[in-house]
LOTIVEX-151336 format. One record per atom (N, C-alpha, C, O): z, y, x; residue in three letters. Coordinates in steps of 0.05 Angstrom, whole numbers, plus 5000, padded with zeros to 4 digits. Layout:
<nodes>
ZYXALA;...
</nodes>
This chain:
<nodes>
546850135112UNK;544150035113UNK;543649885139UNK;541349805144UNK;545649835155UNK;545049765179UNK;545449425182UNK;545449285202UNK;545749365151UNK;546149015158UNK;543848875151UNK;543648625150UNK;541649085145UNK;538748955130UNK;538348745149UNK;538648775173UNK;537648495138UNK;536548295146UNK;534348305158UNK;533948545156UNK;532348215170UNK;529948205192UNK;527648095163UNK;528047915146UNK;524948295167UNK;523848245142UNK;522247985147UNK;521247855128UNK;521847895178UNK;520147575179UNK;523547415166UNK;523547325143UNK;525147395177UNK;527647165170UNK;527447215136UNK;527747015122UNK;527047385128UNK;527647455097UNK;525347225081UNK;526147055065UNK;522547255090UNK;521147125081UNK;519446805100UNK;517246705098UNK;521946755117UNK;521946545134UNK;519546465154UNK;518346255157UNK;519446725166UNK;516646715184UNK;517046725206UNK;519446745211UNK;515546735224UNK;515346805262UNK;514347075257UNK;513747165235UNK;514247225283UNK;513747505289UNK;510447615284UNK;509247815278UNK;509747285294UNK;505947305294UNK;505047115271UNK;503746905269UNK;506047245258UNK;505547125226UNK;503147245215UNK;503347485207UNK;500547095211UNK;498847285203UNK;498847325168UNK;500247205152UNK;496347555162UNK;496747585143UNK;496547445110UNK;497247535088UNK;495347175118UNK;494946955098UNK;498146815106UNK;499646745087UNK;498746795125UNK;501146705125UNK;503146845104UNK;504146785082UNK;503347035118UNK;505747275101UNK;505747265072UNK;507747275058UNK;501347245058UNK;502147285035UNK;503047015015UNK;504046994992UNK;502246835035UNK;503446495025UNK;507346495024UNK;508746355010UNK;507946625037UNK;510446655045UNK;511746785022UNK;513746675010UNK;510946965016UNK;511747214999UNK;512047034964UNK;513947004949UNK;508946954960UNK;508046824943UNK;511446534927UNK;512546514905UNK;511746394954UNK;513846144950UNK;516046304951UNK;517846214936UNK;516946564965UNK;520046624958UNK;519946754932UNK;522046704920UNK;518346894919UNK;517347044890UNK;518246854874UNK;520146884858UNK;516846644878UNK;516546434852UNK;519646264849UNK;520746134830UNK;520346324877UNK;523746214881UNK;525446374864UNK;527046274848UNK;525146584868UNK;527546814865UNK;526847054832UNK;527947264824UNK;524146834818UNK;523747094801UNK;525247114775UNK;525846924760UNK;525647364772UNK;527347394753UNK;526847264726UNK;528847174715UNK;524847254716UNK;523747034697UNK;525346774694UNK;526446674675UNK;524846694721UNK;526346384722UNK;529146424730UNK;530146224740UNK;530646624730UNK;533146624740UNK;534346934719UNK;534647154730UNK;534746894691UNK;536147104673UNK;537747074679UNK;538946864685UNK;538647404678UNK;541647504691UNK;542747364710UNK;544847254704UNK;541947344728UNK;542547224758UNK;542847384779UNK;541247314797UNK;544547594787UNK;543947884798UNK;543947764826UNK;543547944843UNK;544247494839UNK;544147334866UNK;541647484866UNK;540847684878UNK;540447304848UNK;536547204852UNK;535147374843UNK;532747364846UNK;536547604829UNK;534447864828UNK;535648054855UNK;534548274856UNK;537248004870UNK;537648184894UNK;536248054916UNK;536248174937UNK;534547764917UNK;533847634939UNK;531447734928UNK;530047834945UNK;530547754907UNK;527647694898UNK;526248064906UNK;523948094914UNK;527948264903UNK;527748574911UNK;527248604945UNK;526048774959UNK;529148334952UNK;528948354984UNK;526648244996UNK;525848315018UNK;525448024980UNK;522647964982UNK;520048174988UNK;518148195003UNK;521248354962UNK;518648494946UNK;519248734979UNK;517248804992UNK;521548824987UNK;521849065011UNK;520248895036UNK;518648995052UNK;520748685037UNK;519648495060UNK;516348555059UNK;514948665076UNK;515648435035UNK;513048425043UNK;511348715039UNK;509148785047UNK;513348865020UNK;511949145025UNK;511649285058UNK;510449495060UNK;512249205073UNK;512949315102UNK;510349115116UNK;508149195125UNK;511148905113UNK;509148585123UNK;505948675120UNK;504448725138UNK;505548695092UNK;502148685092UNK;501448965096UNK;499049005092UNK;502949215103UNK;501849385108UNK;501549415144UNK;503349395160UNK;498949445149UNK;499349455175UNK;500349605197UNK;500849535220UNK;500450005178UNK;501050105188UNK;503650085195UNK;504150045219UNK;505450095179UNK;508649945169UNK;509449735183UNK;511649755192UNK;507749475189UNK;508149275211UNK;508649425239UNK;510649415253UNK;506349575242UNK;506949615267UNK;508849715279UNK;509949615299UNK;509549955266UNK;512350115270UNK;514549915270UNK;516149915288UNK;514649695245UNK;516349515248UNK;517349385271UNK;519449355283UNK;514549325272UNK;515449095298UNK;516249215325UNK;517049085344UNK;515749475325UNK;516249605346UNK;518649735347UNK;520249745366UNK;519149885316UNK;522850075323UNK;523749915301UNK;525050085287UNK;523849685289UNK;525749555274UNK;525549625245UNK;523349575234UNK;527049715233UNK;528149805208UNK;527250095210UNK;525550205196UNK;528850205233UNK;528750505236UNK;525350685233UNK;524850915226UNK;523750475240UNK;520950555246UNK;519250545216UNK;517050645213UNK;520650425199UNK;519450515173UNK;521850615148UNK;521150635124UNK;524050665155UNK;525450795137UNK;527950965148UNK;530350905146UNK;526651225162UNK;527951525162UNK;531251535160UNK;532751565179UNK;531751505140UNK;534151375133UNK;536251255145UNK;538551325146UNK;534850995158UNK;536550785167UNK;537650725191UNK;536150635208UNK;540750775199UNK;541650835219UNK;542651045221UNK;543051105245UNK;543551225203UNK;543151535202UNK;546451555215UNK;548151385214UNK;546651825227UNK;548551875243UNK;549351515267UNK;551751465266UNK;548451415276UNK;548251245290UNK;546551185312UNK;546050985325UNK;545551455314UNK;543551475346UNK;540651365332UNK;539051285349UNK;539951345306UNK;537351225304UNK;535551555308UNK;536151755321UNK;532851495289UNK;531751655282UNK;531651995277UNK;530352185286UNK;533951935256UNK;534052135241UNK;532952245222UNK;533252235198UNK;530552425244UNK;529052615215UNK;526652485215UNK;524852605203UNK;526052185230UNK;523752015223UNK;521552115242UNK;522052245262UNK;519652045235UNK;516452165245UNK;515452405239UNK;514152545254UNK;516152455213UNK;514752745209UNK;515252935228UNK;513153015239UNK;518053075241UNK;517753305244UNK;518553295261UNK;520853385258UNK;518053185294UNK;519453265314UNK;520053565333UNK;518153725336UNK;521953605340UNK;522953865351UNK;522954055336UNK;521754255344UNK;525054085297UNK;524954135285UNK;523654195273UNK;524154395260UNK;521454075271UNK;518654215253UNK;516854325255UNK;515654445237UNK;516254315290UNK;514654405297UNK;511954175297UNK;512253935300UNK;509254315293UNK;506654205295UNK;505954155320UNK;507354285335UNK;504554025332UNK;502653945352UNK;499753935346UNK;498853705351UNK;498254065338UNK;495254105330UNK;493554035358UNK;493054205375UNK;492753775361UNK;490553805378UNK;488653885383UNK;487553855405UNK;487654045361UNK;485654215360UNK;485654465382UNK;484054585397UNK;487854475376UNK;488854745391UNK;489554665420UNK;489854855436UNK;489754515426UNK;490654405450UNK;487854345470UNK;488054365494UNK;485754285458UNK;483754195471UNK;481154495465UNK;478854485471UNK;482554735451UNK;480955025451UNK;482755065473UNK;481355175490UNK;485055025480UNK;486155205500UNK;484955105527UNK;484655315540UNK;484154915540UNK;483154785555UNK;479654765553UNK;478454725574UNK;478554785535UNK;474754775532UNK;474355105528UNK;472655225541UNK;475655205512UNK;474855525509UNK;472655515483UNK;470455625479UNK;474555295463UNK;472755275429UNK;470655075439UNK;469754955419UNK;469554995458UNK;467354815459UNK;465954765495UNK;466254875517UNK;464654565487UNK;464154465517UNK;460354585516UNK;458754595498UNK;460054665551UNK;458154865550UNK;456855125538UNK;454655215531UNK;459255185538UNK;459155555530UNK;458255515500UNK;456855685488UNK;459055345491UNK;458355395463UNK;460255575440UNK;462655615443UNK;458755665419UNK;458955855407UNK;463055785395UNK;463755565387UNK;464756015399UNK;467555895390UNK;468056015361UNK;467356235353UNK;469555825347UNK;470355905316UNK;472456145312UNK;474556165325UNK;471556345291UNK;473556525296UNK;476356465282UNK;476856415258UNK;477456495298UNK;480856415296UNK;481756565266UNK;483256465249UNK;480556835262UNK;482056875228UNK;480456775204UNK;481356815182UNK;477956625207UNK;476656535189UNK;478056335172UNK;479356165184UNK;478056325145UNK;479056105136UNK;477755855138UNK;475355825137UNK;480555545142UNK;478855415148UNK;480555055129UNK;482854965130UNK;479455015123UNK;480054785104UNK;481854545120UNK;481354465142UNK;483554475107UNK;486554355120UNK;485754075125UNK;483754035112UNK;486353855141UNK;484853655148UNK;486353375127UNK;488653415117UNK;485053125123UNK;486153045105UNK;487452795113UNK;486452665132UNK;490052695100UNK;492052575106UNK;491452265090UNK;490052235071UNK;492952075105UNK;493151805093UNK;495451675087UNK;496951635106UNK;496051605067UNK;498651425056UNK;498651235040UNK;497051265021UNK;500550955039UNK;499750785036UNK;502550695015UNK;504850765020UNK;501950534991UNK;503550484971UNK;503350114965UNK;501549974974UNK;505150024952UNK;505749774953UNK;506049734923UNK;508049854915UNK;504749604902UNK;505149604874UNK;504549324867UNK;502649194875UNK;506849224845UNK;506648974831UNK;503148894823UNK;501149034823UNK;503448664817UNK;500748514810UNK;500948604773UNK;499248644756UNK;503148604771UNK;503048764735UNK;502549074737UNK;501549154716UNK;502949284757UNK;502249564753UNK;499149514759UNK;497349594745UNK;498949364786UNK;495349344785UNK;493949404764UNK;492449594760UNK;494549144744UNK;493349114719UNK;493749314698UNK;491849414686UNK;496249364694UNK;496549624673UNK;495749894680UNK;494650074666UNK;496349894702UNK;496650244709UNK;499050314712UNK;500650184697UNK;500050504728UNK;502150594726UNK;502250944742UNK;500151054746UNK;504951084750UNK;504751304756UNK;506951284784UNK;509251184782UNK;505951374805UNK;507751334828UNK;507951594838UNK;506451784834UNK;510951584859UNK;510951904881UNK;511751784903UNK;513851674907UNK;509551814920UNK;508151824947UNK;509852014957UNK;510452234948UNK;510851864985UNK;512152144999UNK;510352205025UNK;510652025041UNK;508752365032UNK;507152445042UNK;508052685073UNK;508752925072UNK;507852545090UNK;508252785115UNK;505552985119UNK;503552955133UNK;506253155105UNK;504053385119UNK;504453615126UNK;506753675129UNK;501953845132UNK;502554075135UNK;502454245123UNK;500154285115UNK;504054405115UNK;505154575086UNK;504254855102UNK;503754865126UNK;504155055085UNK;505155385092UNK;508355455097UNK;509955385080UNK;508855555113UNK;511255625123UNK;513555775096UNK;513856015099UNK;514555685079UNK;515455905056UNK;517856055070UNK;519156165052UNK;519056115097UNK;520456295112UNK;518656545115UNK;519656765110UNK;515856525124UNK;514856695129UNK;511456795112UNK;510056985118UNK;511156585092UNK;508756575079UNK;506056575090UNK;503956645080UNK;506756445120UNK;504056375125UNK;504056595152UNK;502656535171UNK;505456845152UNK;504156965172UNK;505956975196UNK;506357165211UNK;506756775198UNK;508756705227UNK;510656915237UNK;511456875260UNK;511457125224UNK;512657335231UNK;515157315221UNK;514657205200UNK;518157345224UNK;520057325220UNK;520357435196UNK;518557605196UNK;521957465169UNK;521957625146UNK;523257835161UNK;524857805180UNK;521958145145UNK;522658385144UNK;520458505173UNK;519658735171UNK;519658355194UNK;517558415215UNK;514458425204UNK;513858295184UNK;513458525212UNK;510258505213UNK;508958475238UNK;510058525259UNK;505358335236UNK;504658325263UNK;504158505271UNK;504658705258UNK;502958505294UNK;501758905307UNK;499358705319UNK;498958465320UNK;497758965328UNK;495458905339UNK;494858905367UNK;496359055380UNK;493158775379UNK;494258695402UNK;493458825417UNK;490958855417UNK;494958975435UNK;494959235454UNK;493059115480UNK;492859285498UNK;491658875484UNK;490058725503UNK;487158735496UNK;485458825511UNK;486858655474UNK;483958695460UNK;483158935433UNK;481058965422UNK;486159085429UNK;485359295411UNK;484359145388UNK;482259225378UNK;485758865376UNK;484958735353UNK;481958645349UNK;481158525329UNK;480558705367UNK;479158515367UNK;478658225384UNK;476558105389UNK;480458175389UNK;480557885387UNK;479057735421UNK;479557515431UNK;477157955430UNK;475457915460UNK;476458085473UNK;477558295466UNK;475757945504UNK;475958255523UNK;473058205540UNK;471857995544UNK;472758385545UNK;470158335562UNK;471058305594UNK;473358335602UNK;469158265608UNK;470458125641UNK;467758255647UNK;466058295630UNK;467758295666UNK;465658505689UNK;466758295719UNK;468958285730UNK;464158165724UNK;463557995753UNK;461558145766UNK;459758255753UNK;461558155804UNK;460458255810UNK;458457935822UNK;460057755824UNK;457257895826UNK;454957655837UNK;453057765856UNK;453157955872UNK;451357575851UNK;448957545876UNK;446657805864UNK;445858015872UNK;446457625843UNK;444257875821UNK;445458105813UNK;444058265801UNK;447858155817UNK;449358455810UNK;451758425795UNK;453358245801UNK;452158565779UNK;453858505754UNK;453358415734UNK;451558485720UNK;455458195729UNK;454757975703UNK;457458055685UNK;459658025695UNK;456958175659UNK;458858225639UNK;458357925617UNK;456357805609UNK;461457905613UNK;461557635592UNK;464557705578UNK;466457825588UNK;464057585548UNK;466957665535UNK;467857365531UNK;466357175525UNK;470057375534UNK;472257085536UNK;473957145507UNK;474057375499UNK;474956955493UNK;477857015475UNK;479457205495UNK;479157215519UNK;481257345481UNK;483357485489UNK;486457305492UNK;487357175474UNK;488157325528UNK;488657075533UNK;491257195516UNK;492657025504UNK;491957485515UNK;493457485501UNK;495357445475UNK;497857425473UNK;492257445450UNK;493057395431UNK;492257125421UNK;493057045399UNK;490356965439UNK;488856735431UNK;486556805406UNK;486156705384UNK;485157045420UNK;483057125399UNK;483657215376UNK;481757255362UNK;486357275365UNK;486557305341UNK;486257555331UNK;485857605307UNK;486457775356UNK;487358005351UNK;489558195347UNK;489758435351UNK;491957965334UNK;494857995336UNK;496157845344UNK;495857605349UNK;498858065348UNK;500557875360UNK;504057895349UNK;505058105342UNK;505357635349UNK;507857675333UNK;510757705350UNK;512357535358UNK;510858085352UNK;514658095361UNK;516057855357UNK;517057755376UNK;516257735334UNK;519057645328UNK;518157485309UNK;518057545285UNK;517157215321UNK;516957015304UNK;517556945284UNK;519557085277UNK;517056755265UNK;519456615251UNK;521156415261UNK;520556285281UNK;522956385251UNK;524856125270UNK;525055935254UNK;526655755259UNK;523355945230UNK;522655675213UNK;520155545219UNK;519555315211UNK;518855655229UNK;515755595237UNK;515355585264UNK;513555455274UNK;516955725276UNK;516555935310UNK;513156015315UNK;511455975333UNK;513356185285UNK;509856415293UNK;507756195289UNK;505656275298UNK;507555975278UNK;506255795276UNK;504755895245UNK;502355895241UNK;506555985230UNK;505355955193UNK;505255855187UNK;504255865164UNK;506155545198UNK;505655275181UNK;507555095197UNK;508255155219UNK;508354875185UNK;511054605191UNK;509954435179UNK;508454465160UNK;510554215189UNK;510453915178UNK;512653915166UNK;514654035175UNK;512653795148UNK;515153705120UNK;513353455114UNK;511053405119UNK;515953285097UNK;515353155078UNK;515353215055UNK;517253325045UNK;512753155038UNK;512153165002UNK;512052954992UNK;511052755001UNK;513352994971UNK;513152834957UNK;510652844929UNK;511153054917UNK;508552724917UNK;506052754901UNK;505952514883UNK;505852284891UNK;506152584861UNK;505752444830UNK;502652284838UNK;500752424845UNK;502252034838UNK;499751904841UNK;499351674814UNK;500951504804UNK;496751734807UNK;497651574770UNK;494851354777UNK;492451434774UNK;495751034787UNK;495150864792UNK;493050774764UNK;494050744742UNK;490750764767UNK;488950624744UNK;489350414742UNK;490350294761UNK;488650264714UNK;488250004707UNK;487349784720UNK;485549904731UNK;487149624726UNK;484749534747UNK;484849454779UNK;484149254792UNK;486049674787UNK;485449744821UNK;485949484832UNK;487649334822UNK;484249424856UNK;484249214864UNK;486149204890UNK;485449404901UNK;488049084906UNK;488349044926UNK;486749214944UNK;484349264939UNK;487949324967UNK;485949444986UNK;483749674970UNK;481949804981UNK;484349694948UNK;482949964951UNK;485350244948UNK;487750264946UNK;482750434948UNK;484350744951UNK;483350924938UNK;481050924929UNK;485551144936UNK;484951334916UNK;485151524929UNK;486751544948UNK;483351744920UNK;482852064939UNK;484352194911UNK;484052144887UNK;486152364924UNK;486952564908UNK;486152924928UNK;486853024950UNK;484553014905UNK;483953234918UNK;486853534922UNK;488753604907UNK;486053624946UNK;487953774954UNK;491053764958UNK;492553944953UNK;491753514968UNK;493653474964UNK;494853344992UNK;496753214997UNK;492053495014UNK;492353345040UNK;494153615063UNK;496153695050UNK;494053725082UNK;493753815093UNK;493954085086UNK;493154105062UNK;494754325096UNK;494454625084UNK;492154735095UNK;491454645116UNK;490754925084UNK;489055015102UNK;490455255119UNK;492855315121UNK;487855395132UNK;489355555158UNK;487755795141UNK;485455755133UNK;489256065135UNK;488156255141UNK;486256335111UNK;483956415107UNK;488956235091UNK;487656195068UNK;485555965051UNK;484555975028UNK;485355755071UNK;482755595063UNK;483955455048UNK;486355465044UNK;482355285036UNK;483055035024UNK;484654785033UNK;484854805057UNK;485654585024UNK;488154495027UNK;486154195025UNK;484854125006UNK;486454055048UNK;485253725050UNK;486353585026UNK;488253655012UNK;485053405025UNK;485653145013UNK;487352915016UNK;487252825039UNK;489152774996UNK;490152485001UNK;487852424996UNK;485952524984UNK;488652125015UNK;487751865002UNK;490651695009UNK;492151705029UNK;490651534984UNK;493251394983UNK;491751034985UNK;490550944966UNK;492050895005UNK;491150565006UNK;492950484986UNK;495150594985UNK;492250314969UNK;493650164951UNK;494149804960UNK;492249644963UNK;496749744962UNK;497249464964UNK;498149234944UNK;500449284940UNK;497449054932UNK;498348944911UNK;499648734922UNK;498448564935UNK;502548734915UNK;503848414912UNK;502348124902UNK;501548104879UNK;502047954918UNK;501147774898UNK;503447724873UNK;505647834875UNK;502847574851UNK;504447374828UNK;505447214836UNK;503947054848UNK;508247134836UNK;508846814842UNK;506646644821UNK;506246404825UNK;505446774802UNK;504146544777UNK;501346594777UNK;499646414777UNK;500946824777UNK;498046894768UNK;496646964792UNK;497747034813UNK;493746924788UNK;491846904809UNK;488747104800UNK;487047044782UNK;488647314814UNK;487047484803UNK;483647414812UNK;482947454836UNK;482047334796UNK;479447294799UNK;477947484794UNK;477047454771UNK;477147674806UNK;475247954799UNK;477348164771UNK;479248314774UNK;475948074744UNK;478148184726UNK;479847984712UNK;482148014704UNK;477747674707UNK;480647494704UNK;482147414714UNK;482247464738UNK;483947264705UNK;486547204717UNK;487646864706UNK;488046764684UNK;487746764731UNK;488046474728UNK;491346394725UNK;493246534733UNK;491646194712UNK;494246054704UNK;493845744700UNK;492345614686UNK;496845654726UNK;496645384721UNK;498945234706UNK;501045274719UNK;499345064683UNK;500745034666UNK;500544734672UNK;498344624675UNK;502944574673UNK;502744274678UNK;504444154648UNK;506144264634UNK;503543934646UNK;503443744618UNK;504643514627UNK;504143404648UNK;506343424607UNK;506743094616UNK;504542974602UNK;503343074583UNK;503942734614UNK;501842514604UNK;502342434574UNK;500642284564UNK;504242524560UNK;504742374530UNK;503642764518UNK;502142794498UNK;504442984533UNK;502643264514UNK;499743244522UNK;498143374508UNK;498843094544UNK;496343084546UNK;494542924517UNK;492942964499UNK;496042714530UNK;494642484504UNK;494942544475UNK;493242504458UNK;497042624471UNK;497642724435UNK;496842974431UNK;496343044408UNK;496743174454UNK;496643464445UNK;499043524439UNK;500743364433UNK;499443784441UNK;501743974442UNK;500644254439UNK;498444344443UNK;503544404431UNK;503344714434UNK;505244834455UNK;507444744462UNK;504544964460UNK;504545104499UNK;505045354495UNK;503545484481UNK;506945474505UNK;508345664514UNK;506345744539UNK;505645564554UNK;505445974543UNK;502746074559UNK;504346354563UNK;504846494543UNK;505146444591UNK;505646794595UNK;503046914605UNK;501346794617UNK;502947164599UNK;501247354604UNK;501647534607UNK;503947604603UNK;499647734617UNK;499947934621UNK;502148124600UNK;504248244607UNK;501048104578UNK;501748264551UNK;505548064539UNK;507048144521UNK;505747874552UNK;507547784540UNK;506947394546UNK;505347284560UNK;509047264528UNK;508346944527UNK;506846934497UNK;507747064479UNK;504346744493UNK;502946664477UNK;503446474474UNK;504546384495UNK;503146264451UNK;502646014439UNK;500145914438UNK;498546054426UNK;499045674447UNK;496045554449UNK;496845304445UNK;499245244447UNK;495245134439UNK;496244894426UNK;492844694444UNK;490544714437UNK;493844574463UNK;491844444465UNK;491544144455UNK;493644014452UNK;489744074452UNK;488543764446UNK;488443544446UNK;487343464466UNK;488943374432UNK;489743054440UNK;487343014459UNK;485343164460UNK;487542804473UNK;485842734504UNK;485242984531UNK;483442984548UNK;487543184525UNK;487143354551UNK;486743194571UNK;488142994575UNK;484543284589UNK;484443124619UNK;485343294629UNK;485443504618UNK;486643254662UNK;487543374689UNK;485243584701UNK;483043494710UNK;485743794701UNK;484044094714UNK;481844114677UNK;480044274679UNK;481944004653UNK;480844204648UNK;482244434642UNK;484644444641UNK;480344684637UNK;481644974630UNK;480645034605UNK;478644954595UNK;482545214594UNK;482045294573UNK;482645614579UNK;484145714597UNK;480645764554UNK;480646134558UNK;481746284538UNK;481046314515UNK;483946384552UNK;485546694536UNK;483446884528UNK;483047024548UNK;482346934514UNK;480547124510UNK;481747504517UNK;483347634503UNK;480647564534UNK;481547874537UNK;484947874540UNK;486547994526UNK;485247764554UNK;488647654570UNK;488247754599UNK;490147684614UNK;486647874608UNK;486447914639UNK;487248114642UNK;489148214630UNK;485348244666UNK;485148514674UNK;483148774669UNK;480748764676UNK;484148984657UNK;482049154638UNK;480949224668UNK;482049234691UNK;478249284657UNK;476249364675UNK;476649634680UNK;477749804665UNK;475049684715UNK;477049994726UNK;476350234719UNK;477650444722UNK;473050214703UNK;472150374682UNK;472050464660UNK;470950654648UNK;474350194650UNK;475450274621UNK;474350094600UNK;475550054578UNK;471949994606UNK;470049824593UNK;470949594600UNK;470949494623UNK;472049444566UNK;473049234564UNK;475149104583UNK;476649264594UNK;475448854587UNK;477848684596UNK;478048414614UNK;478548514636UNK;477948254616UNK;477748014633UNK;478447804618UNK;478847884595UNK;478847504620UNK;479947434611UNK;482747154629UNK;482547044651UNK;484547134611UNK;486446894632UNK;484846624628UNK;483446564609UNK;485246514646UNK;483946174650UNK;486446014658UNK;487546034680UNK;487345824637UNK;489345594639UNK;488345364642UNK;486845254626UNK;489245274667UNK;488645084683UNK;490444844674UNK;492744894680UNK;490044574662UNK;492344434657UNK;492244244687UNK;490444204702UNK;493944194686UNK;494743864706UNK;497243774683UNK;499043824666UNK;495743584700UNK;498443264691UNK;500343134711UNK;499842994730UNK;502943234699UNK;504543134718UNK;504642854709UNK;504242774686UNK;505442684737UNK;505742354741UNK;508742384746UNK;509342584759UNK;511442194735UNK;513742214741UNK;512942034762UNK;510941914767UNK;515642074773UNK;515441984798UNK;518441734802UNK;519041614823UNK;519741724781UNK;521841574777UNK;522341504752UNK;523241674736UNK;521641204742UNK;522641124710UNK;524040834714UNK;523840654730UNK;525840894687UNK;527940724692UNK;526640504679UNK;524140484676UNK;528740294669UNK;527940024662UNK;526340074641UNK;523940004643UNK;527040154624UNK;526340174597UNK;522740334592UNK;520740264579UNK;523040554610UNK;521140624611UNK;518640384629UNK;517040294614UNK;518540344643UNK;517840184657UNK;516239974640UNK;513839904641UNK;518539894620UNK;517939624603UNK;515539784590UNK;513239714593UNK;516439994575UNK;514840054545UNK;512040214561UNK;510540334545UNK;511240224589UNK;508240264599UNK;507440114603UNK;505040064598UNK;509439924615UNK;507439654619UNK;506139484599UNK;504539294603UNK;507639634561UNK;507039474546UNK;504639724537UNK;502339694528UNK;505439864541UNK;502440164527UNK;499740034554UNK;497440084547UNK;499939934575UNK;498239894595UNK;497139654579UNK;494739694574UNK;498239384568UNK;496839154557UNK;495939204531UNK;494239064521UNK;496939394520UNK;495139454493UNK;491839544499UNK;489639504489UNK;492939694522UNK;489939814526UNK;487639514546UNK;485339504555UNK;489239394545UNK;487739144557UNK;488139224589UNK;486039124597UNK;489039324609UNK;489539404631UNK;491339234639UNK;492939124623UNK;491239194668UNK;491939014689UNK;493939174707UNK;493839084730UNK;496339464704UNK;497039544725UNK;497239454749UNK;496639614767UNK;497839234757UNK;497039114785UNK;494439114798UNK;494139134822UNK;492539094778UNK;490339054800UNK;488439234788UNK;486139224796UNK;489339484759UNK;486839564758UNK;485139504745UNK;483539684742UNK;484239224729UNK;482739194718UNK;483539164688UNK;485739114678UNK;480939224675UNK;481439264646UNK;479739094627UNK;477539014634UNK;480439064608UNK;478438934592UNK;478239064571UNK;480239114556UNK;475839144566UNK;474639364541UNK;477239554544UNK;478339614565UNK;478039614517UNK;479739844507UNK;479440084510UNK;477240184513UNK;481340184511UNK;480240644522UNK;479040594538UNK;476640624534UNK;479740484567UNK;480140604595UNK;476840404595UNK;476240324618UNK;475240344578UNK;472340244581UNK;472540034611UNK;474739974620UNK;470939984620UNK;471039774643UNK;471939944664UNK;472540184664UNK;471939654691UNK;473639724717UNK;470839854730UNK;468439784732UNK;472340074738UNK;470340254765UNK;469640124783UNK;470639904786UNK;467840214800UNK;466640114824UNK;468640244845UNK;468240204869UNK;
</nodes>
């Protein structure tokens, strides 16, 4: 994995490539490399995957950043392995141990700033909630689909079930505060004696204390791991939004309840399609002889390619509507619809022959190609 290409060179960018850049970027190598336009081509479906890893990393910002800062290594755990990289990634440094700032800034305030009232350490207390971020085609947008999120959080210890004690040990009670968790302090002062109870520095208020840790937790009851969580993408979802999945964040402490995901959702653009609220735009180009006579048109969609047959005298930008060809609405209620946009392609090179037989379709119509002017026929008089 160590020959991955650089994800700006992949999609031919600078470092400070912003994010309209990237997704214009993404957009022209898609439409280059998609498998649609390139059957059984395993070149152009391995460039076109390397696209889709590129810009999954690119428009996420969290993912950029790490990028641009530890390379490859900084968003895939993985890469480099036995080679002095990473390793075991971000989640779990110094085997799995936590860093709770919470706890870090009770050990230093004493639960709160100005003697305020401190939380009791065995109360249960609800797990805090986590954020992760997923990258999905502009076709799962629309359909729905079912994803697994790998999620770094904080689990219950299954070495010791939570109570930080080594298997086969139990805690004891703490021979400092006699399990309750305070000690009282006796000051002698100006006005006499001032009695005040502090946490116990022994046990950190808990009341117990653990012989013999676990050495999967080290007396903690809880580790950071990675999870992995089934997330079932709705119909609809728009770019940039997110989904809360309840309890599925954080463990709680001490029996409580277990935080919440929220998973950010990112959508690929289409090399083709262009999402307008729930419809979805499509631009389809015509030569000037299917314009003028009409034709039937090969149209892809969501659901598959359709047949539409447009009109003798198509003009350039009009559109015509797929009825309920879009995107189903995120409530379930009804659908969107596609909008086909025609243009007219102009060749841009004709040989003799061709040449001859416009210049003779130009004098039927009474038209002057040189200068533009017309007399009566279709093209009605010369413009101003």
């Amino acid at each position: 994995m160590a020959d991955k290409r650089d994800y700006y060179e992949v999609l031919g960018l600078q470092k400070n490539a912003t994010d309209d850049e990237i997704k214009k970027a993404y957009r022209k190598m898609a439409k280059q490399y998609h498998p649609d336009l390139h059957p059984g081509d395993a070149a152009a479906e391995a460039a076109f995957k390397e696209c889709n890893e590129a810009y999954e990393v690119l428009s996420d910002a969290d993912k950029k950043a790490r990028y641009d800062r530890f390379g490859h290594a900084g968003v895939d755990p993985n890469y480099g392995a036995g080679q002095g990289g990473f390793g075991g990634g971000f989640g779990g440094f110094g085997g799995g141990m936590e860093f709770d700032l919470g706890d870090i800034f009770s050990s230093f305030f004493g639960g709160g700033f100005g003697g305020g009232q401190r939380t009791n350490p065995n109360a249960p207390q609800r797990g805090s909630d986590v954020q992760s971020n997923i990258t999905i085609s502009f076709e799962e947008a629309a359909k729905g689909c079912r994803k697994t999120v790998e999620v770094a959080r904080v689990e219950v210890c299954d070495g010791c079930s939570g109570s930080g004690a080594a298997p086969g040990t139990t805690t004891q009670t703490c021979s400092e505060c006699n399990g309750r968790g305070q000690v009282t302090i006796t000051q002698r002062t100006m006005l006499g004696n001032m009695t005040s109870t502090k946490p116990c520095p022994k046990c950190n208020g808990k009341g117990t204390i653990i012989p013999t840790p676990c050495s999967k937790c080290r007396g903690a009851g809880r580790y950071r791991k990675t999870a992995k969580v089934e997330v079932d993408i709705p119909a609809g979802i728009s770019d940039r939004q997110a989904i809360n999945i309840r309890g599925e964040g954080n463990k709680g402490i001490n029996g409580g309840p277990a935080g919440d995901l929220r998973v950010g959702v990112n959508v690929r653009p289409h090399p083709f399609f262009e999402r307008d609220g729930y419809n979805v735009w499509y631009e389809v180009t015509v030569s000037f002889a299917q314009a003028a006579l009409g034709s039937e048109l090969t149209v892809p969609t969501l659901d598959g390619n359709v047949k539409y047959s447009i009109p003798a005298g198509t003009q350039p930008g009009d559109v015509f509507k797929l009825k309920d060809r879009g995107i189903p609405n995120l409530n379930g209620r009804g659908r969107g619809d596609q909008l086909v946009r025609v243009m007219v392609a102009v060749p841009k090179k004709l040989n003799d022959k061709q040449k001859e037989l416009l210049r003779a379709y130009a004098e039927a119509c009474g038209e002057n190609p040189a200068t533009g002017e017309t007399k009566g026929g279709i093209f009605g008089k010369k413009r101003k």
